[in-house]
N, C-alpha and C positions, 0 to 999 in steps of 0.2 A: 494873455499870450495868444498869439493870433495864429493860427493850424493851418496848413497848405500842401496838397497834393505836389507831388515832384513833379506833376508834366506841368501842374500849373507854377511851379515855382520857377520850373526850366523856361518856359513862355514867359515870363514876366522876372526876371533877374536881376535888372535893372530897378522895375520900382522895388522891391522887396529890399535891393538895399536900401536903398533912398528911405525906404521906412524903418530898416533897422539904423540906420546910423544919425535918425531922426530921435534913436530909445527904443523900438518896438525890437519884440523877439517874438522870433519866429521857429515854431517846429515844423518840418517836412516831412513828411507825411508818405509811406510806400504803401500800398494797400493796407490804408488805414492804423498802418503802423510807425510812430516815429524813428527814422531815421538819420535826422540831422537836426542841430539845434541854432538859430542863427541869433546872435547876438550882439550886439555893440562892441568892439573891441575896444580893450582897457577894463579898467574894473567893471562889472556888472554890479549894476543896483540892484537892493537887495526886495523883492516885492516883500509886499504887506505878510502873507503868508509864511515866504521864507525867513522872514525877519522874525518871526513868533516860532517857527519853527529851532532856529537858531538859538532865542533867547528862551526856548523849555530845555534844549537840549544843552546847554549852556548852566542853566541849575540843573537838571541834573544831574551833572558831572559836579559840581561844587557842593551836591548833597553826598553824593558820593553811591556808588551802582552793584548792588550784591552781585557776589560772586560763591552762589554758594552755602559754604558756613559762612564767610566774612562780606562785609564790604570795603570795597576799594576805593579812595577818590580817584578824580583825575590825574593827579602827581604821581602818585604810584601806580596806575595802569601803564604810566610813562616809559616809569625805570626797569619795567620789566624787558 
C-alpha cells in the first residue's frame, strides 16, 4: 500500500487515480498521519495480510470467544 503526503497527493490527482483504478491503494497522509484511504471502487481485494487476518478471526468465532465464566460462539453473540 503505497503512503502520500496530501500536497503531494493534491499535486498529483490525476496519476494517483490512474493508479488506484489500475489496483493500487493509497493512504494520504497529513502530517504524517492517515487521513484518507484511496481505493478501487467495487469490492476491494483482499491482500495477503487481511486475508489471514480474516481467516484467524474467522475460527475464532467458530471456536467460540470466552465471555467470562462461559464461552460464546458466533451465533449466540448474534442473538443477543
Amino acid at each position: 500500500m503505497k503512503r502520500v503526503a496530501a500536497r503531494q497527493a493534491n499535486q498529483s490527482f490525476s496519476r494517483l487515480l490512474a493508479e488506484v483504478a489500475a489496483g493500487e491503494e493509497v493512504v494520504i497522509t497529513r502530517h504524517g498521519r492517515p487521513v484518507a484511504w484511496l481505493t478501487p471502487y467495487g469490492e476491494t481485494a483482499l491482500t495477503q495480510t487481511r486475508a489471514a487476518g480474516a481467516r484467524r478471526l474467522l475460527a475464532m468465532l467458530r471456536k467460540g470467544y470466552h465471555l467470562g465464566g462461559r464461552t460464546a460462539t458466533r451465533d449466540e453473540m448474534h442473538e443477543r
